[in-house]
C-alpha positions as YAML, in Angstrom:
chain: A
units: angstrom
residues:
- id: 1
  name: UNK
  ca: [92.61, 68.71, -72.96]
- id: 2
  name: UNK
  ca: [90.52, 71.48, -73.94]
- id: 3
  name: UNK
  ca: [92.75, 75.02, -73.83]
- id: 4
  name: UNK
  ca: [92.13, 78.25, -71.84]
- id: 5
  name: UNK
  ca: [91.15, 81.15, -74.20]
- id: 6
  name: UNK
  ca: [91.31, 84.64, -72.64]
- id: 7
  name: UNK
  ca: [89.12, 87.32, -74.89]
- id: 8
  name: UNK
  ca: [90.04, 90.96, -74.43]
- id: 9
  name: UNK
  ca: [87.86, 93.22, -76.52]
- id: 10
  name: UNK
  ca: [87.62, 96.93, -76.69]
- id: 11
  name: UNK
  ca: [88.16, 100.24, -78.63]
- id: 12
  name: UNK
  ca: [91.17, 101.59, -80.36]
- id: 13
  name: UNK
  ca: [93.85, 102.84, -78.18]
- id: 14
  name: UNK
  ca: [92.24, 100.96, -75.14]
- id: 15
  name: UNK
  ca: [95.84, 99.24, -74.61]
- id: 16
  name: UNK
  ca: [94.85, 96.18, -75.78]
- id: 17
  name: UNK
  ca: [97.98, 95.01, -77.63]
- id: 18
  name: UNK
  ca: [100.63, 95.68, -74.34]
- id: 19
  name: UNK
  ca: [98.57, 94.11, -71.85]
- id: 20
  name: UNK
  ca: [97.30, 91.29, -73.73]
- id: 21
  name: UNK
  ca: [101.08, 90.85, -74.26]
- id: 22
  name: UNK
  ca: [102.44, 90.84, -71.12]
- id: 23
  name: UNK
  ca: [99.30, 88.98, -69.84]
- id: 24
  name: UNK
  ca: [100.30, 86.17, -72.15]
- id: 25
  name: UNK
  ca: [104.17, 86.41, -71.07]
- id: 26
  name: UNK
  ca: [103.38, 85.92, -67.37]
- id: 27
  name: UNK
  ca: [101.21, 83.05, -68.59]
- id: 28
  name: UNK
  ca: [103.00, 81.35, -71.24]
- id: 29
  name: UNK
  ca: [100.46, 81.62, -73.20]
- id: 30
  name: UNK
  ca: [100.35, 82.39, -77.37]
- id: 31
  name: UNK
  ca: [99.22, 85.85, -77.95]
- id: 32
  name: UNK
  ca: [97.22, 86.60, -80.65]
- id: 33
  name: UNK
  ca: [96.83, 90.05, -81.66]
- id: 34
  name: UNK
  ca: [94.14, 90.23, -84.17]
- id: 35
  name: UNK
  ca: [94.20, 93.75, -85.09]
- id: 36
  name: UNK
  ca: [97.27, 93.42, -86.76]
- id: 37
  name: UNK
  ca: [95.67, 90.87, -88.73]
- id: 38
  name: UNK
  ca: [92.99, 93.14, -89.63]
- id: 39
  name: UNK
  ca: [96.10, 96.17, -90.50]
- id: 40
  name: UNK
  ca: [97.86, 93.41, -92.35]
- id: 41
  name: UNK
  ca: [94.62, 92.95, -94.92]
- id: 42
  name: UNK
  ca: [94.64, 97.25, -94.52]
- id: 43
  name: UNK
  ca: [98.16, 97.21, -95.95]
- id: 44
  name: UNK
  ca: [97.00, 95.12, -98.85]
- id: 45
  name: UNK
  ca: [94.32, 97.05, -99.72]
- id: 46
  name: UNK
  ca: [96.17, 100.19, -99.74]
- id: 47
  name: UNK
  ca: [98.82, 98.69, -101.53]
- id: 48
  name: UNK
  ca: [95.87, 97.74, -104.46]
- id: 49
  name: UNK
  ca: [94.65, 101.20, -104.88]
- id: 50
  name: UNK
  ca: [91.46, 99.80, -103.36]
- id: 51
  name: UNK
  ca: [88.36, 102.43, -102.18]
- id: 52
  name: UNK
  ca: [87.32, 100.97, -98.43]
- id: 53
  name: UNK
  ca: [84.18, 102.41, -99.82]
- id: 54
  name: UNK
  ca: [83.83, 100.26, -102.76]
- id: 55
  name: UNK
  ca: [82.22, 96.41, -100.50]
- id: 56
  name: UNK
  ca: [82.64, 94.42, -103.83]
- id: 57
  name: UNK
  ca: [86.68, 95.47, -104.54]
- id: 58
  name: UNK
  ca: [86.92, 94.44, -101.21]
- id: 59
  name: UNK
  ca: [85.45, 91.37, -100.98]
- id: 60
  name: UNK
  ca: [87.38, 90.35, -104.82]
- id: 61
  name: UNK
  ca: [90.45, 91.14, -103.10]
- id: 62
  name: UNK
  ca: [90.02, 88.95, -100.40]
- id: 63
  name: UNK
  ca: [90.33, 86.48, -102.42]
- id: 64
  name: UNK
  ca: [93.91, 87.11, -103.49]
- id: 65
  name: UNK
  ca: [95.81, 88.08, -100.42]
- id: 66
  name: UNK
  ca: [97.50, 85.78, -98.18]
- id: 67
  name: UNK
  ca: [97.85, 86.59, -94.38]
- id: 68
  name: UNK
  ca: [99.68, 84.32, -91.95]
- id: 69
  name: UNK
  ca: [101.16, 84.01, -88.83]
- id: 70
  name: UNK
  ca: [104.81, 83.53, -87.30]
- id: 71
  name: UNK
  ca: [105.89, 83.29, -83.81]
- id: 72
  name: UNK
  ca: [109.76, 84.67, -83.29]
- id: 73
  name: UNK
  ca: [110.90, 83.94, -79.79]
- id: 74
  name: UNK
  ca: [107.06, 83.74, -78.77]
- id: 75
  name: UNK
  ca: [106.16, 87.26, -80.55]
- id: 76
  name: UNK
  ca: [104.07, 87.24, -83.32]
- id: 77
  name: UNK
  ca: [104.84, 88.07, -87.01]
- id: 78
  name: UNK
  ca: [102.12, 88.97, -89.62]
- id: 79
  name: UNK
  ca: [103.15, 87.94, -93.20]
- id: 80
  name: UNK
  ca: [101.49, 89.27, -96.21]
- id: 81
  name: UNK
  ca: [102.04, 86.91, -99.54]
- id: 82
  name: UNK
  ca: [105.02, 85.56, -97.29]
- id: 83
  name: UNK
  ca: [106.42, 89.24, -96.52]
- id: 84
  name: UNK
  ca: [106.85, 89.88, -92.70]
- id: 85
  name: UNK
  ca: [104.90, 93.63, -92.81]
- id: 86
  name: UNK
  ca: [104.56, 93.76, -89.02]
- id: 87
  name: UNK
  ca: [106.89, 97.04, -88.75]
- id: 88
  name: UNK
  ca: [104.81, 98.52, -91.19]
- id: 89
  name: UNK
  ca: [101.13, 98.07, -90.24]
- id: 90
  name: UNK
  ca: [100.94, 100.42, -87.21]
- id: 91
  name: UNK
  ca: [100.26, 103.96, -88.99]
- id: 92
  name: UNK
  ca: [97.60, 106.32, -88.96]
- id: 93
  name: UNK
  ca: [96.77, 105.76, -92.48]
- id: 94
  name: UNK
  ca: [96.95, 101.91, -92.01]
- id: 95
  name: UNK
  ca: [94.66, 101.84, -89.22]
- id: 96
  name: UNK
  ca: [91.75, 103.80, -90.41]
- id: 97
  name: UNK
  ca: [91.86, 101.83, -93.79]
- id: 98
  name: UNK
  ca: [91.58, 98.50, -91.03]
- id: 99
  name: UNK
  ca: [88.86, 100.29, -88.86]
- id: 100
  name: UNK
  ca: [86.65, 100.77, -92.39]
- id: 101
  name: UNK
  ca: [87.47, 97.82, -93.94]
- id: 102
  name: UNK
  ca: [86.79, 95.19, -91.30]
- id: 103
  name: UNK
  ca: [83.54, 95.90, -91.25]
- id: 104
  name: UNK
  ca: [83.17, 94.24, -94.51]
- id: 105
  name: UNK
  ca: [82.01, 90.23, -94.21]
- id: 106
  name: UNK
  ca: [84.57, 88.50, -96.35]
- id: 107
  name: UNK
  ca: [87.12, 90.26, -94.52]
- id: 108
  name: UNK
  ca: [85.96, 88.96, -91.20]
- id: 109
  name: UNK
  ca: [85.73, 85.60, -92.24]
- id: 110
  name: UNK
  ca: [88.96, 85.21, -94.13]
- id: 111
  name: UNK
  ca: [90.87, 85.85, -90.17]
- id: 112
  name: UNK
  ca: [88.75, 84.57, -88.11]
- id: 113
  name: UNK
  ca: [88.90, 81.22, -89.15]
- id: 114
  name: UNK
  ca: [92.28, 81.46, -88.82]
- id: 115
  name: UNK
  ca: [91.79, 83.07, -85.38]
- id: 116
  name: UNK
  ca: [89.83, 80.02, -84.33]
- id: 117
  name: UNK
  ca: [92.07, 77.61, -85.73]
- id: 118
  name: UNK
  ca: [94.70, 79.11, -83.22]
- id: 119
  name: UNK
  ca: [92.85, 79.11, -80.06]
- id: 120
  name: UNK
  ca: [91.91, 75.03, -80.84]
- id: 121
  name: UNK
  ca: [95.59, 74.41, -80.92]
- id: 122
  name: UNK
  ca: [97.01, 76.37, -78.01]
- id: 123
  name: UNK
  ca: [96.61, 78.19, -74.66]
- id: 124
  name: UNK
  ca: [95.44, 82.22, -75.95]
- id: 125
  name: UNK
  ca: [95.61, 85.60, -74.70]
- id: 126
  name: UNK
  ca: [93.43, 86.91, -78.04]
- id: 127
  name: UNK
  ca: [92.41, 90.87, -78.31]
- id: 128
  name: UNK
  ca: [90.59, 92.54, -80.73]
- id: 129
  name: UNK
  ca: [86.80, 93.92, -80.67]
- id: 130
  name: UNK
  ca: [84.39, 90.89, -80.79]
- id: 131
  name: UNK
  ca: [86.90, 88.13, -79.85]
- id: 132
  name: UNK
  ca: [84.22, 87.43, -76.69]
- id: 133
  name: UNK
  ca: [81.04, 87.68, -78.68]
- id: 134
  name: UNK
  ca: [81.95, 86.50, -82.16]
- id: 135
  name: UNK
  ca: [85.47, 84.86, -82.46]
- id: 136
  name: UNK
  ca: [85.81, 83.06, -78.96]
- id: 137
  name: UNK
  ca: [82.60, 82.88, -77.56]
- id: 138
  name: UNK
  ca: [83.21, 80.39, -75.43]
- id: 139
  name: UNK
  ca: [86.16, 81.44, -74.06]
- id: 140
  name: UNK
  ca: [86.30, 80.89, -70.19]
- id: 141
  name: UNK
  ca: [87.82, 84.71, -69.39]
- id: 142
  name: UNK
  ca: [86.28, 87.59, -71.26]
- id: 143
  name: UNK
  ca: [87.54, 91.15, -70.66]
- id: 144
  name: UNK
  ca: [86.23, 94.44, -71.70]
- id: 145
  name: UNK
  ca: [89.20, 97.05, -71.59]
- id: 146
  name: UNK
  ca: [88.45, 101.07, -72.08]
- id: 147
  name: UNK
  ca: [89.60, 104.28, -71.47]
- id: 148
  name: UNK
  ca: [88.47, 107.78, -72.04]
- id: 149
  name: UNK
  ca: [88.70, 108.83, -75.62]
- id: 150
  name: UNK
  ca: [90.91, 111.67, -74.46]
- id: 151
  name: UNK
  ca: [93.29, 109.37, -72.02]
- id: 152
  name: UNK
  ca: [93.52, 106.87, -75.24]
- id: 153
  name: UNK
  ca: [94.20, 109.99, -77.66]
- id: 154
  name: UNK
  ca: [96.81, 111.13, -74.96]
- id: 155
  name: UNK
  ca: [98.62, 108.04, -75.12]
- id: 156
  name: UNK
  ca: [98.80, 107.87, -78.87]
- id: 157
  name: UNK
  ca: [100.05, 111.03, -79.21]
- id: 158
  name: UNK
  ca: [103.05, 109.91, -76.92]
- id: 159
  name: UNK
  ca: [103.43, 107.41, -78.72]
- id: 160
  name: UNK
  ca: [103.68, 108.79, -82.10]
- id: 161
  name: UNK
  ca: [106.02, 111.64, -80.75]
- id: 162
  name: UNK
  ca: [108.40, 109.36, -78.71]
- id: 163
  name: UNK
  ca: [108.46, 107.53, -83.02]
- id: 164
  name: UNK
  ca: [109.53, 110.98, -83.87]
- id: 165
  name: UNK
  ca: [106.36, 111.81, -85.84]
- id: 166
  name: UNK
  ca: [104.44, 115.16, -86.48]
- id: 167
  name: UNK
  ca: [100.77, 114.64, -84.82]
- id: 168
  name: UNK
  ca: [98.44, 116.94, -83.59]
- id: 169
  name: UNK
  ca: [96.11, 115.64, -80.02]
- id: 170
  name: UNK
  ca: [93.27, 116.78, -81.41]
- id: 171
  name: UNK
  ca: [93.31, 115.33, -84.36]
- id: 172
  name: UNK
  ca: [94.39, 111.70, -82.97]
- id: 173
  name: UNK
  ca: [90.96, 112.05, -80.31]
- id: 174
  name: UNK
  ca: [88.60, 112.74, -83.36]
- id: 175
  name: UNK
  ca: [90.09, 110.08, -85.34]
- id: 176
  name: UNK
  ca: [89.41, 107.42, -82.51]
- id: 177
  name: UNK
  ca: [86.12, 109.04, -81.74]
- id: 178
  name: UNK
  ca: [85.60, 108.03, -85.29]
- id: 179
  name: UNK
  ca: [86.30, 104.98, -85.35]
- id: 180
  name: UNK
  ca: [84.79, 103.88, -81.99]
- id: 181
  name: UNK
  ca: [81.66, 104.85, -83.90]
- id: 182
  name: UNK
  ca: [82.18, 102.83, -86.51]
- id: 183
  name: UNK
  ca: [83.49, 99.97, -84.87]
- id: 184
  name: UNK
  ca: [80.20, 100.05, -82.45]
- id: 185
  name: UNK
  ca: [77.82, 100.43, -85.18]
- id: 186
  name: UNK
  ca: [78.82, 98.01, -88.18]
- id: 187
  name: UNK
  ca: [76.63, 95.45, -89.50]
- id: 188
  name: UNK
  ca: [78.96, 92.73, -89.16]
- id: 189
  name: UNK
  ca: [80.43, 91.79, -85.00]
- id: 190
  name: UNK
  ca: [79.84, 95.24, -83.99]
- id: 191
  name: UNK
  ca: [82.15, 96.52, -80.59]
- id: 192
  name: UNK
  ca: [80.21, 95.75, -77.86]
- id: 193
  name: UNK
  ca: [80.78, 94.34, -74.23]
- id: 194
  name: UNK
  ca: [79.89, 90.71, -74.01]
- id: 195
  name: UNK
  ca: [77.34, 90.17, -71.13]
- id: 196
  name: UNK
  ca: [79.71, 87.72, -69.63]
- id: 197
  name: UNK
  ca: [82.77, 90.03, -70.13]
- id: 198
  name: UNK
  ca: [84.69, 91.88, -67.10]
- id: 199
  name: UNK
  ca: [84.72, 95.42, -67.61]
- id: 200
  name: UNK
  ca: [88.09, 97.32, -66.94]
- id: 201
  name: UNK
  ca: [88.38, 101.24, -67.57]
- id: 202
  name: UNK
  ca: [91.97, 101.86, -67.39]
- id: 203
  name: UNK
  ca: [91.65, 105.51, -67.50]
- id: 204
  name: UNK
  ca: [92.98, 105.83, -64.04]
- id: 205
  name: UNK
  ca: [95.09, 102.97, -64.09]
- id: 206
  name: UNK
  ca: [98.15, 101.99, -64.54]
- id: 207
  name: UNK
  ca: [99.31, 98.82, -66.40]
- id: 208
  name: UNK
  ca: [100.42, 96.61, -63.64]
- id: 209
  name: UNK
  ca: [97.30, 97.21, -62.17]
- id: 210
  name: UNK
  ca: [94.98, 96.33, -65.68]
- id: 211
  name: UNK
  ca: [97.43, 93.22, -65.70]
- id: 212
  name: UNK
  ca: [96.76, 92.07, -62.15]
- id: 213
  name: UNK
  ca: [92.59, 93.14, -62.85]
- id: 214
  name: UNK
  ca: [92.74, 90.45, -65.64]
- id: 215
  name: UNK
  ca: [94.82, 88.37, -64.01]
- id: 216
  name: UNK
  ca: [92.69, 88.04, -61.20]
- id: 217
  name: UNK
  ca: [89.55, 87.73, -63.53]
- id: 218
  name: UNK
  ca: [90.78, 84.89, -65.22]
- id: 219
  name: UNK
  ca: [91.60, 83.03, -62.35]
- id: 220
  name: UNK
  ca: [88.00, 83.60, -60.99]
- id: 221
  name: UNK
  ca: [86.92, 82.23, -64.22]
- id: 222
  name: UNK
  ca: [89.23, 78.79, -63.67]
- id: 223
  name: UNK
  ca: [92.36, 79.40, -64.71]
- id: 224
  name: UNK
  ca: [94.85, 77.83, -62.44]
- id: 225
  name: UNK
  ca: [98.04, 79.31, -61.88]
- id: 226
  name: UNK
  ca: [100.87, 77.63, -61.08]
...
């Protein structure tokens, strides 16, 4: 039986990561979040004193780290050389070393092999920013998420205050202004909307009502709900 793969691509801070969740939850599906993957390879590369500048330390060090996956009570766990790092992959500093980094070859095949891999084996909700035109391009259900670089900044500054961190709004927007530019104009699996991709702003939205838009998509796509 071949398995339904649901692709949700889009920028940082889109919301990517809680819907795809809970889309996955109501579906009992495996959810694959792929950026973490991506933060996971970050956090080694900080760790190794490595320039993202420098393509060729990046690419050696590929070849030494170890990324896998763990499911806990159907929530997955990144491990790096075996460590569980998943509580410590989601800061600033982390994510802009992912954001230049993954646009790097070697790092994109090391995961997505293992990316594929997982969506042969089970039933995935799978986000990131070319899972429908690179990773899973066959995947039945395609979404494009976005939001306004300012509503995504706003939301990431809530989120980092409610953590108890110091952050400053503006900063945060030109950050993931940033890195929506890079992400949209790398060499390798660019961010771009796959022509067969639903598009959902979530600006104005609230996240019932992105779950339900997917939902809905998917099951227009041939997903059968029970």
């Amino acid at each position: 039986m071949k398995h339904f793969n649901i692709a949700i691509d889009g920028p940082a801070g889109a919301g990517k990561s809680t819907i795809a969740k809970e889309v996955a939850r109501r579906l009992g599906f495996v959810y694959v979040d792929t950026g973490a993957m991506y933060r996971t390879m970050a956090l080694h590369f900080i760790r190794s004193g490595i320039d993202p500048k420098d393509e060729q330390a990046v690419a050696a060090s590929c070849r030494d780290v170890d990324v896998s996956l763990r499911y806990e009570n159907g929530v997955q766990q990144v491990l790096l050389g075996g460590e569980n790092v998943t509580g410590l992959i989601r800061t600033e500093e982390v994510g802009n070393m992912a954001s230049a980094t993954s646009v790097y070859k070697p790092v994109r095949e090391k995961l997505v092999q293992l990316q594929q891999a997982l969506a042969r084996r089970e039933n995935v909700v799978m986000d990131g920013r070319d899972i429908g035109t690179c990773v899973l391009p066959d995947a039945p259900a395609k979404i494009y998420l976005t939001a306004s670089s300012a509503v995504r900044a706003g939301r990431r500054y809530k989120e980092l205050v409610e953590k108890g961190m110091e952050c400053d709004l503006a900063e945060i927007e030109r950050d993931i202004i940033d890195r929506d530019y890079r992400d949209m104009n790398r060499e390798n699996s660019p961010l771009r909307q796959a022509e067969d991709a639903v598009l959902v702003d979530s600006s104005c939205m609230t996240v019932e009502q992105v779950i339900v838009a997917i939902l809905e998509a998917a099951k227009s796509r041939g997903l059968e709900v029970e």
